[in-house]
GUPAVO-94461 format. One record per atom (N, C-alpha, C): x, y, z; residue in one letter. Coordinates in steps of 0.001 Angstrom, whole numbers, padded with zeros to 6 digits, always signed. Example, Ala and Ser with C-alpha at 12.3 -4.5 7.8 and 13.67 -1.06 7.14 Angstrom:
<atoms>
+013190-005690+007800a +012300-004500+007800a +013200-003300+007800a +012850-002250+007080s +013670-001060+007140s +012900+000030+007870s 
</atoms>
This chain:
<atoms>
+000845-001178+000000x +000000+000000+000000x +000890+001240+000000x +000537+002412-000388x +001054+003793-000988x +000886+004237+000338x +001844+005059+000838x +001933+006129+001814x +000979+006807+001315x +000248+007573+002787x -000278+009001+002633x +001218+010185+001908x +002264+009872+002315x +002949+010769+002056x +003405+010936+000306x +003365+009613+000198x +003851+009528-001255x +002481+009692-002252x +001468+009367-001445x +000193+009748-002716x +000433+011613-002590x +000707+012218-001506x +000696+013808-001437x +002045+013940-002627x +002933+013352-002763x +003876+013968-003393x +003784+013647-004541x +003038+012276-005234x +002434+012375-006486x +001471+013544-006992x +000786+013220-005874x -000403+014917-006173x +000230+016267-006176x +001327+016373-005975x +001822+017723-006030x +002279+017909-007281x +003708+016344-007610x +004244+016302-009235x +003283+016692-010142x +002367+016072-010089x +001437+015857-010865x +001008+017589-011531x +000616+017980-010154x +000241+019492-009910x +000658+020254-010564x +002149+020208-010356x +003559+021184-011002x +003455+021215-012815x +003120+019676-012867x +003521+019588-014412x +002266+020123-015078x +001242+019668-014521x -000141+020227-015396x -000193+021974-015135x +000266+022203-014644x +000736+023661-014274x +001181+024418-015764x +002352+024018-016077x +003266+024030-016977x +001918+023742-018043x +001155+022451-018457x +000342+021999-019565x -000617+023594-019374x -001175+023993-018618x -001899+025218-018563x -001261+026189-019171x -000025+026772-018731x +000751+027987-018627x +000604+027729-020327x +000929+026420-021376x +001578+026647-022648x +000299+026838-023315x -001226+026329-022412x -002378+026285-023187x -002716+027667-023801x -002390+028128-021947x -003190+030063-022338x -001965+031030-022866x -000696+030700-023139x +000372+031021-023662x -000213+030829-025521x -001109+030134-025868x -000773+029425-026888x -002378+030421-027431x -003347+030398-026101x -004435+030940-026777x -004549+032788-026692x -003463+032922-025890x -003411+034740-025914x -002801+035076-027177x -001510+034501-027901x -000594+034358-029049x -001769+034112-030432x -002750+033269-029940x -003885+033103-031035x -004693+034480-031118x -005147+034693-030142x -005976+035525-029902x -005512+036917-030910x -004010+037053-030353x -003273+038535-030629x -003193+038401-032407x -002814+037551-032635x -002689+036951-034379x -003724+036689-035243x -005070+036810-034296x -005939+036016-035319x -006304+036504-037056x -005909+038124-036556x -006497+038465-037997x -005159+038214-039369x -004157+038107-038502x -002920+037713-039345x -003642+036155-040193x -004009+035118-039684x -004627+034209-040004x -005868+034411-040703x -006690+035324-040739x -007387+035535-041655x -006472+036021-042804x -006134+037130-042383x -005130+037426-043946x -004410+036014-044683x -004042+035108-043978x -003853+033988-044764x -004150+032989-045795x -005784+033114-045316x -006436+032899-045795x -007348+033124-047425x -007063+034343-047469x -007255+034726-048420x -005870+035589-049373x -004595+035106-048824x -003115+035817-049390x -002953+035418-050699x -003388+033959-051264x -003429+033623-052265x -004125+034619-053505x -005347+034599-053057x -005989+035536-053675x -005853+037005-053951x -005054+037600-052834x -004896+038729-053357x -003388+039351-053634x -002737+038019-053873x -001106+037930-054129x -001724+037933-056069x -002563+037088-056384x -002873+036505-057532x -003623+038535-058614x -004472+038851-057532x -005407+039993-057733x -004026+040933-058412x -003288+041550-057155x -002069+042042-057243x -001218+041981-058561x -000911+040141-059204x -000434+040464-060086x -000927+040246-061143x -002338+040192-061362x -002741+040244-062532x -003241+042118-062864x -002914+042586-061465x -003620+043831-061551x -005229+044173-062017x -005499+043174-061197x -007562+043451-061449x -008009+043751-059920x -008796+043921-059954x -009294+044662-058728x -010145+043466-057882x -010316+043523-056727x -010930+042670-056339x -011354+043215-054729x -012676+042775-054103x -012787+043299-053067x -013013+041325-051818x -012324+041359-051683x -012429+039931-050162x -012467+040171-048814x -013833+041738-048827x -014032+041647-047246x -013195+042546-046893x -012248+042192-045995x -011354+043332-045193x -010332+043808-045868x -010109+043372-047005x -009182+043712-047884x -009727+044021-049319x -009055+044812-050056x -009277+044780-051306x -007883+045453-051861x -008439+044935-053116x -007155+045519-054026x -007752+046766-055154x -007366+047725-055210x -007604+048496-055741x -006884+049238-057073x -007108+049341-058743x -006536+049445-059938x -006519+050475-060296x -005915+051778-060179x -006176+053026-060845x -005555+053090-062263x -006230+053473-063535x -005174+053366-064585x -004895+054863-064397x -003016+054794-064836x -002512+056245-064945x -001684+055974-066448x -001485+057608-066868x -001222+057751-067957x +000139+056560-068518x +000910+056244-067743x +002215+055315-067933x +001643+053701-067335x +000715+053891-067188x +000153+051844-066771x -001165+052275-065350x -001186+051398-064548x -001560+050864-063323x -001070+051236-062191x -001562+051802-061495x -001083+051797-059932x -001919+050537-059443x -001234+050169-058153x -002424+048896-057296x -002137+049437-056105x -002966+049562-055787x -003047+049974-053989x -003881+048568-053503x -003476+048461-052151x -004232+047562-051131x -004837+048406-049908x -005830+047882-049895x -006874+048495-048664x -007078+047857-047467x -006784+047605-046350x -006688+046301-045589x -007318+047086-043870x -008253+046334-044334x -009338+047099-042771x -009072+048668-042710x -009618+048741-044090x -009893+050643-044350x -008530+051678-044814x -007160+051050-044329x -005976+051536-044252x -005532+051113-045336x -005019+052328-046530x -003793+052057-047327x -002440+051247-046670x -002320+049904-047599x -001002+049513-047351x -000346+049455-048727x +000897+049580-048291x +001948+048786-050355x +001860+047087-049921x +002095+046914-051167x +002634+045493-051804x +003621+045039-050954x +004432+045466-050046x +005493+045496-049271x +005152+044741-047770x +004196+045580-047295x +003854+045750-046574x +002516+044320-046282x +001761+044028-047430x +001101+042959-047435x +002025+041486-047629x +002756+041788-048328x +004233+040775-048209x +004134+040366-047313x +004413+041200-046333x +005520+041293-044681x +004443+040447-044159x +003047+041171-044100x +002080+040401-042970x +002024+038989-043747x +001998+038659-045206x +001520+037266-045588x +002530+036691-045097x +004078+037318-044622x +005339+035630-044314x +005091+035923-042461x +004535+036996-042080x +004430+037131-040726x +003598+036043-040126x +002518+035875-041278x +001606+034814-040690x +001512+033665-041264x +002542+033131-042479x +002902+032115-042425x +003383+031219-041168x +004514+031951-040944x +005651+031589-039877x +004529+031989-038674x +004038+032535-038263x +003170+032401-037307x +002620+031076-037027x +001310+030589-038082x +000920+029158-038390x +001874+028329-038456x +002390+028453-038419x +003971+027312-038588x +004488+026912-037085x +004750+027872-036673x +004870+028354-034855x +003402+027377-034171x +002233+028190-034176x +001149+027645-033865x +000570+026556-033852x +000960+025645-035170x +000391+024438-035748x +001372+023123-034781x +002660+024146-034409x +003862+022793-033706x +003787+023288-032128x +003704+024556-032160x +003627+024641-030032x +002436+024660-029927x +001496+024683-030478x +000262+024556-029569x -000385+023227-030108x +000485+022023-030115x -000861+020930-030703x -000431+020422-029245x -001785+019147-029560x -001781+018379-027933x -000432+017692-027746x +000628+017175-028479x +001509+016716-028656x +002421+017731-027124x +002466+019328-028080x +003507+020437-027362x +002728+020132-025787x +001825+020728-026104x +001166+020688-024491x +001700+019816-023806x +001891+018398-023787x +001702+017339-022946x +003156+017124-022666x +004144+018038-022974x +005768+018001-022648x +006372+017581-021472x +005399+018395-020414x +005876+018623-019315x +005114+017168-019089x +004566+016501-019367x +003947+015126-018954x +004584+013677-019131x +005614+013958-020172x +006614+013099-021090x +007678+012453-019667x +007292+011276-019653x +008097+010450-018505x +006914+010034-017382x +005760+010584-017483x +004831+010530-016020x +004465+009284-016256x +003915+008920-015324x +002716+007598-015228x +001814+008104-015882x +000947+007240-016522x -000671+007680-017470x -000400+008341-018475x +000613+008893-018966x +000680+009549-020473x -000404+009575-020893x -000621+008033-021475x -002058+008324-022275x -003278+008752-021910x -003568+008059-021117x -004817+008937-020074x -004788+010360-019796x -003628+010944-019554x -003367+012457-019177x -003565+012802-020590x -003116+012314-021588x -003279+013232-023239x -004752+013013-023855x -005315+011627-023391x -006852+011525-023597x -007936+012804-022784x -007204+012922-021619x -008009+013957-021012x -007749+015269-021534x -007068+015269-021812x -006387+016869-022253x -007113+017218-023924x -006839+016345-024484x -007658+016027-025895x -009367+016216-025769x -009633+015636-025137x -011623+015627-024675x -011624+016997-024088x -011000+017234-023588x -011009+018659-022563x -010744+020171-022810x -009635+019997-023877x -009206+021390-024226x -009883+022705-024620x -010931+022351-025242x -011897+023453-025023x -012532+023826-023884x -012685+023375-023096x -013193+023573-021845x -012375+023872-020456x -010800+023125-020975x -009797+023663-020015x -009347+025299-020293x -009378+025970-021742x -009328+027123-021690x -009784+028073-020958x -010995+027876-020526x -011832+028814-019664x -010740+029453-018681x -009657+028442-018102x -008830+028846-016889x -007997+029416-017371x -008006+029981-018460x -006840+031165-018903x -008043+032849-018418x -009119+032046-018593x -009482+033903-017856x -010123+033326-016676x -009477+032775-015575x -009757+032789-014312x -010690+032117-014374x -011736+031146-014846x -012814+030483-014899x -012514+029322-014008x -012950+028257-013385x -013071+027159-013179x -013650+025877-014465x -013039+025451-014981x -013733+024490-015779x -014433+023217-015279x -015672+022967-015910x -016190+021892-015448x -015669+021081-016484x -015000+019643-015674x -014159+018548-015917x -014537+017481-015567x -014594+016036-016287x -014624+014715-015928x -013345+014239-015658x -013064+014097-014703x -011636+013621-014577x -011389+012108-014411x -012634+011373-014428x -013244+010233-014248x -012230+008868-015036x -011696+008356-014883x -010530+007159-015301x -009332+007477-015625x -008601+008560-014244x -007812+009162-013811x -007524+008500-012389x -006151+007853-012712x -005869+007795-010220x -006193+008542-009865x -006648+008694-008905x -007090+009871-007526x -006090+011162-007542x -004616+010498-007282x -003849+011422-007000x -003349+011834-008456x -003578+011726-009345x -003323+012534-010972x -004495+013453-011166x -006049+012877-010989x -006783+013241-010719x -006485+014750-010230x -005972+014358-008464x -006169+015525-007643x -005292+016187-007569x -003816+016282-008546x -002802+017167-009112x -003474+017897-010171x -004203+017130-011198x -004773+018627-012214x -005512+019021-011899x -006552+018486-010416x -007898+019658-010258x -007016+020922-009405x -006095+020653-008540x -005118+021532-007469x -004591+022606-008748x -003936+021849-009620x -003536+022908-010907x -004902+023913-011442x -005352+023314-011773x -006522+023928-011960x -006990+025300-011135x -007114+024968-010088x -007904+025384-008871x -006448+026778-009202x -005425+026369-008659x -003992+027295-008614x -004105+028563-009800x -004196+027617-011094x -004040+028606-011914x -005332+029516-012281x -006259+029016-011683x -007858+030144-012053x -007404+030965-010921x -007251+031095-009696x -007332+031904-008556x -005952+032757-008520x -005396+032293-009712x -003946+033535-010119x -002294+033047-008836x -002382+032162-008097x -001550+032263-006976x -000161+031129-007884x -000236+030453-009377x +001056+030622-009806x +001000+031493-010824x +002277+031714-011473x +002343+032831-012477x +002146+032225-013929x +001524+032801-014540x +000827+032288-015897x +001647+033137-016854x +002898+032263-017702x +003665+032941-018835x +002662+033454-019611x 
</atoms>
């Protein structure tokens, strides 16, 4: 049989590391948050990389491309949420948010998350929960409590990510 002492010091490990799985979640969804419209621009970069050089005009929402003929050819201006930008400048944001998604797609999958978990007991169980959960574990990036099944979890893994939990909604560790 398991010490009281050693089930407390599993429940703490446990604690520490899902700590860390939090810190990279809301690390991962403030970085989303701040970028998102970079990712829209992605979305449609093709299209107005294509607009650009055929020099036709085209309007996709928050952006458009715009054709003035002048006496020596074409000007193209871009319009991007109301604001003149150059060709330069739409460049910059289309490799900004390449490499962004690139960043995003490798630190924030369940894989990155579960780092600090790599060596524990239950791996899989801890990445099954984390997987079923992740939408709902976000909430604790704005102080929420999430409602969680923690249900075919040991007790003391269990009662390391609800303690994490509990820790990181009420602000008392520090959230990168």
């Amino acid at each position: 049989m398991i010490s009281h002492d050693a089930i407390d010091a599993l429940t703490e490990e446990y604690e520490s590391r899902f700590i860390r799985v939090l810190q990279q979640v809301c690390m991962c969804r403030r970085e989303y948050e701040r970028n998102k419209d970079l990712l829209r621009l992605l979305g449609i970069g093709d299209e107005v990389a294509r607009c650009v050089k055929e020099r036709r005009p085209c309007d996709l929402g928050f952006i458009e491309v715009r054709v003035v003929k002048r006496f020596l050819g074409h000007q193209v201006t871009v319009i991007l949420d109301g604001r003149e930008v150059g060709i330069d400048e739409v460049n910059r944001l289309l490799s900004t948010a390449r490499f962004f998604k690139e960043w995003y797609d490798s630190d924030c999958s369940i894989d990155s998350f579960m780092q600090p978990m790599i060596g524990a007991d239950h791996y899989d169980a801890i990445k099954e929960f984390l997987t079923r959960n992740l939408e709902e574990l976000r909430r604790v990036c704005d102080n929420a409590i999430p409602n969680l099944n923690l249900n075919g979890l040991p007790t003391y893994v269990a009662n390391g990510i609800a303690n994490a939990i509990n820790d990181f909604a009420r602000g008392t560790v520090g959230k990168v």
